[in-house]
N, C-alpha and C positions, 0 to 999 in steps of 0.2 A: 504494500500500500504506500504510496504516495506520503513524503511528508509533510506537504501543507494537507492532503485529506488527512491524514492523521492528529494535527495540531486542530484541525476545523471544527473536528468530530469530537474532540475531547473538549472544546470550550462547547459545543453545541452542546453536547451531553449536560457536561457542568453546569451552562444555564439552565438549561429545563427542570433537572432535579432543582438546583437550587430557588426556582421561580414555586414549583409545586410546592417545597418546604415552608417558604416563606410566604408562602397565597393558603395553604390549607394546613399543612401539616406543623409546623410552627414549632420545630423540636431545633436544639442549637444546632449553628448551619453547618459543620464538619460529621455530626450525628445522622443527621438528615437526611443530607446525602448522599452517604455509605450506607446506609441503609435502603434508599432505592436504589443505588447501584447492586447490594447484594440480592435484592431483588429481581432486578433484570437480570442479573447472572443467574439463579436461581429459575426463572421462566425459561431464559436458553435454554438451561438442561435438561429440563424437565419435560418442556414442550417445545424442540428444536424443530421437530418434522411438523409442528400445527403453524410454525411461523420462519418459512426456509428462509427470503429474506432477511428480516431483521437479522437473527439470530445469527445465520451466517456472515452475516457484518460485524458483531458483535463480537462471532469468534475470528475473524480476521480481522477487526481492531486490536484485539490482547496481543494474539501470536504476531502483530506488527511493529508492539513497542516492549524492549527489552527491559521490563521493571528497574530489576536492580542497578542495572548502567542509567536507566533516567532519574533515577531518584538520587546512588549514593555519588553519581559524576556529577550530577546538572540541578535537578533540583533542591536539593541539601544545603547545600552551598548559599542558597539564595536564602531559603526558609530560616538556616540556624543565625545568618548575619541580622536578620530582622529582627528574630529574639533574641540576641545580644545588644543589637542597639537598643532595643524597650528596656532592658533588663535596669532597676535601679543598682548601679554598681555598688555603694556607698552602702545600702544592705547586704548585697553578696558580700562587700567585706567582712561585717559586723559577722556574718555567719559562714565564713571559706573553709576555717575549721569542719563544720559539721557537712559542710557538702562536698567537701573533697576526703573526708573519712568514708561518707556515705558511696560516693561514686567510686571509687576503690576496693575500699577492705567489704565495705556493704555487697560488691557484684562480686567481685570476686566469694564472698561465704555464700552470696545465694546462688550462684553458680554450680557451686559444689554440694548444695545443701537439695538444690531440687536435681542433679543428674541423682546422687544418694536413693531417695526417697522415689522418682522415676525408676531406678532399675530397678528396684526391687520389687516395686507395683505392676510391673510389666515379668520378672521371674513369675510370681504369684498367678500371672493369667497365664504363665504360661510361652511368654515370650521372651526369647532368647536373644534378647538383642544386648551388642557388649555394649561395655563402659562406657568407651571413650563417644559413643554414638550419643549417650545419654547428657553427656559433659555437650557436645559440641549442643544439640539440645537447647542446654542450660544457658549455655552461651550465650544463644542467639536471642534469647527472652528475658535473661535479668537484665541489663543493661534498661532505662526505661528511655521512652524518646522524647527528644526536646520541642519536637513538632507538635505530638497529641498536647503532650503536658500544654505548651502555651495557647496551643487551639481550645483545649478545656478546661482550662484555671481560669479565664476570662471572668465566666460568669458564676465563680462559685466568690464567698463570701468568708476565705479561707484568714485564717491570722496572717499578716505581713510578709512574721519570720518562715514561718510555714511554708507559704507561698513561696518565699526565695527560697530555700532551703532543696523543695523540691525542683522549683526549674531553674536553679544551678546546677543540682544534680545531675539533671536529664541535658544540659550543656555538656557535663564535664565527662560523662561517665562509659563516651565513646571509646577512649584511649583502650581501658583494659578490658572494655566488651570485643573491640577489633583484636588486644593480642591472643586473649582466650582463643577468638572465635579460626583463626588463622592458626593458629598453632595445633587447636584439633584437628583442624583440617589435615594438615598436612599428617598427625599420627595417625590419623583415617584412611589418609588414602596410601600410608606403607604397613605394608605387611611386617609385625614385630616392631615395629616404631616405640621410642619409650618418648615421652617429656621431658624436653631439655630446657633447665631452668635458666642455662645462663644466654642460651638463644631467646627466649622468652622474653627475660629482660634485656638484652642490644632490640628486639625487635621494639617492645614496649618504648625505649629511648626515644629509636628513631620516631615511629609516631609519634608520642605524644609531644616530646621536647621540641622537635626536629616541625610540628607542627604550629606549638604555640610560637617559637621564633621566626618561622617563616611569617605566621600571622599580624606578629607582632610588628616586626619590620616593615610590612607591605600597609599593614594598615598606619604606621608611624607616617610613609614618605606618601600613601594618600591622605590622611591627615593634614599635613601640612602643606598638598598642593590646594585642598578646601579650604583653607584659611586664608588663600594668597589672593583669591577670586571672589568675585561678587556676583556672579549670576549663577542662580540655579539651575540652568540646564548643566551646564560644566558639571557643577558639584554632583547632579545626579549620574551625569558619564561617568564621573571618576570612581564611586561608588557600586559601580554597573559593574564596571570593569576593574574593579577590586574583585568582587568576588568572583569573577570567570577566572582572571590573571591565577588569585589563589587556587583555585580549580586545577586547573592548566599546569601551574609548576609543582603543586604540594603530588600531585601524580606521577609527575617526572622523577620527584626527588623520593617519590614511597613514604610521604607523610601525611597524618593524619588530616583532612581535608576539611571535618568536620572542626574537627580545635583550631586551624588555622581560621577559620572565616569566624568561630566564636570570638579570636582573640585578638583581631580586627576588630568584630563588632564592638566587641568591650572596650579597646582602647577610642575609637572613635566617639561613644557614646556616653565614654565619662569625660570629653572633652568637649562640650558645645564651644561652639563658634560664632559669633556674631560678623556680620560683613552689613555694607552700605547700602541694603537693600531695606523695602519697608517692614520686613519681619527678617528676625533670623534664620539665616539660609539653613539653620540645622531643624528647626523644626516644620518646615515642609520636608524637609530630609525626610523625618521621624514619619509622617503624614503618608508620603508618597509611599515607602518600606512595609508601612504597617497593611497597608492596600495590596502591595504586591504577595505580603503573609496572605492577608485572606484569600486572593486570588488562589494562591499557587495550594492554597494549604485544600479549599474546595475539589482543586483537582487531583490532587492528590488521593484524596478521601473518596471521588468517583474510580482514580485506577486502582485502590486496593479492595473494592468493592466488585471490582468485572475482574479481576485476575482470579474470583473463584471459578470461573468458566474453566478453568483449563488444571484446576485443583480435582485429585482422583482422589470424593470423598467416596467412603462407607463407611456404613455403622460404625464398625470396629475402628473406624478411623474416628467417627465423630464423640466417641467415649471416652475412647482414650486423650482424646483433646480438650473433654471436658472435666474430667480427671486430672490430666497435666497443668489446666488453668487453677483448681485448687491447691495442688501442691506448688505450686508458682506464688501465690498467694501466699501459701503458709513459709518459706522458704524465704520470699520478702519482709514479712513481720520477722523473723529469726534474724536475719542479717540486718534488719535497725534495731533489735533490743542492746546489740553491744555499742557501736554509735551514741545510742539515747543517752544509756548508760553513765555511757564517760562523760559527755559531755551536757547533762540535766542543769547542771548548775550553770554552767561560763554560757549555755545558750540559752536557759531559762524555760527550758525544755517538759514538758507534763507527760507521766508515760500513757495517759490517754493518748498523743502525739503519733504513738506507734501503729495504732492503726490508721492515723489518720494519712499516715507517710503512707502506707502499703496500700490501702485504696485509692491513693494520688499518683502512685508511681504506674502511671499508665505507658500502655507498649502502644504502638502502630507501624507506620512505614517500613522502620529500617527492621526491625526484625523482619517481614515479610519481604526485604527485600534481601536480605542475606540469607533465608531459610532458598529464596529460589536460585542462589548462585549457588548454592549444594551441586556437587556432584553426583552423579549417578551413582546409587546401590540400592540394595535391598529395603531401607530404613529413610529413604529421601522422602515419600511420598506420605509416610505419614508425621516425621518433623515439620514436612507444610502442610499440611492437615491441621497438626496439633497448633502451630503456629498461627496460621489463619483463625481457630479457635479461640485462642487468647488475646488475639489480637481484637476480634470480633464482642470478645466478652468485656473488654479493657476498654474501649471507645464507647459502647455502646451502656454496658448496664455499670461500668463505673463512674465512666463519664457522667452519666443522667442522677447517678443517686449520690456525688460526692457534694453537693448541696445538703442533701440532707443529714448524711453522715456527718458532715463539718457542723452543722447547725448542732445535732444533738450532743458531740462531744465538747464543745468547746464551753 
């Protein structure tokens, strides 16, 4: 397929769902959405032969766009600099402790806490699937995203700290979900392979260090051509082409893409800029970014809703994904009680807080985009099964009731 019909058919899509949400259905617009996208994926399968047309377009739109290349090269990039420029910096400081405890030591225990608890619920049925399958699993789902997260913190009525807390977290906590998740891989795919800790960490370096410096620098020497200028189209170029530039080289050099455009956005966003125009040229900045999030975030929330088309459920697949989502849960609460723990006092921390972190740590895109750059085996088909589940139960029934939740614990 074409890719202007492809870019067409994705805003065309995007519109209509989101015109229907916000004309009748009236649920928050990234909810909404995804929810009639996984509906029409859901009719393709079901009633493919009652509707050849449509449905055949529907399935040669998916098989036309490479998920994981369009989200974690192209679109990521765009989405995670929008939520670093919104991000109040001056609180992430107040709380950098607790969210870079949390995005570490937290993914990393619940990594290991839900492959644990996963393989032995899957011996129990009966299925023999190894370890490291279960680890790579785990991987791909504790890490939480910085997309859902700021797509649905918007409209919840969460504490401040909280609120930073968690979407620093889901900024920061790419670094050691990519070396897990790459490092399984590769014991995956060799036969006899062991876990090399000091490969792990040189890999872990180069991303994550190797990311925020590149971020840092690119966004320091845009930075400071913003300030030299007084028209807003310029400043929006330069801004444009920060985060493709980062894009473009953090892949060249095998670094972390996601931290590099975070750490941009952060450095630019704790420096506003006034220039000799009638408003400051940084907060149309803020304005125009925060537009292009919802754009971008909309469509996103239609491709991960039609990439069920081409997902081999059944039953045994949909149990076990609904199964994996509990212990996911449970594995997240475990990995912030030590967090909360240590740090209840210097953050001012309530261990009510514990659930309210685990029902906030919402998954979407990039797990489902890294469950499908999986290699072929035995075990692929229902990681994205189980993934698409979590993912589905994480946007949709966390999303809608962490309102409530927040209200009653707080």
């Amino acid at each position: 397929m074409d890719i202007f019909v492809i870019i067409t058919a994705l805003f065309a899509i995007s519109a209509l769902f989101s015109y229907i949400n916000a004309r009748w259905i009236k649920l928050p617009g990234v909810i909404g959405v995804m929810l009639l996208a996984i509906i029409t994926a859901i009719i393709t399968l079901i009633a493919g032969k009652s509707f050849p047309v449509l449905t055949g377009f529907i399935r040669q739109l998916t098989n036309s766009i490479d998920f994981s290349k369009t989200l974690l090269d192209v679109m990521l990039g765009f989405l995670l600099f929008a939520s670093a420029l919104h991000i109040d910096v001056s609180r992430l400081k107040e709380n950098l402790r607790g969210v870079l405890i949390i995005s570490t030591i937290g993914v990393l225990i619940s990594t290991l806490l839900f492959a644990g608890m996963f393989f032995m619920l899957m011996h129990l049925l009966g299925l023999n699937i190894p370890f490291i399958y279960c680890l790579l699993f785990g991987a791909l789902v504790s890490p939480t995203d910085a997309v859902a997260v700021a797509a649905l913190l918007k409209k919840t009525k969460m504490e401040p700290r909280l609120e930073t807390i968690i979407s620093g977290e889901s900024l920061f906590n790419d670094g050691i979900g990519i070396v897990l998740f790459v490092s399984f891989v590769e014991i995956a795919g060799i036969p006899d392979a062991s876990f090399s800790f000091i490969n792990a960490a040189k890999l872990f370096a180069q991303e994550v260090f190797g990311g925020l410096l590149l971020g840092g620098i690119m966004g320091w020497l845009a930075y400071r051509m913003m300030r030299s200028v007084d028209d807003l189209q310029t400043v929006l170029l330069i801004s444009i082409s920060l985060v493709m530039g980062i894009s473009f080289i953090a892949g060249l050099l095998h670094v972390s893409i996601p931290l590099a455009v975070v750490a941009a956005g952060l450095l630019i966003g704790s420096h506003p800029f006034t220039n000799n125009i009638e408003q400051p040229a940084y907060e149309y900045l803020e304005k125009i970014w925060k537009l292009f999030d919802e754009l971008l975030n909309t469509i996103l929330f239609v491709l991960i809703g039609l990439q069920m088309v081409d997902i081999a459920f059944t039953m045994n697949h949909l149990w076990i994904g609904l199964a994996a989502t509990a212990l996911l849960l449970i594995a997240r609460a475990l990995s912030i009680v030590f967090p909360v723990a240590l740090l209840r006092r210097s953050l001012k921390l309530q261990y009510n807080s514990i659930f309210i972190l685990t029902w906030g740590g919402l998954r979407g895109g990039i797990s489902v985009a890294l469950a499908l750059s999986l290699p072929d085996s035995p075990y692929r088909d229902m990681i994205l099964a189980g993934s698409f589940c979590i993912v589905i139960f994480s946007v949709v029934v966390q999303g809608l009731t962490l309102n409530k939740v927040v209200n009653k614990l707080v």
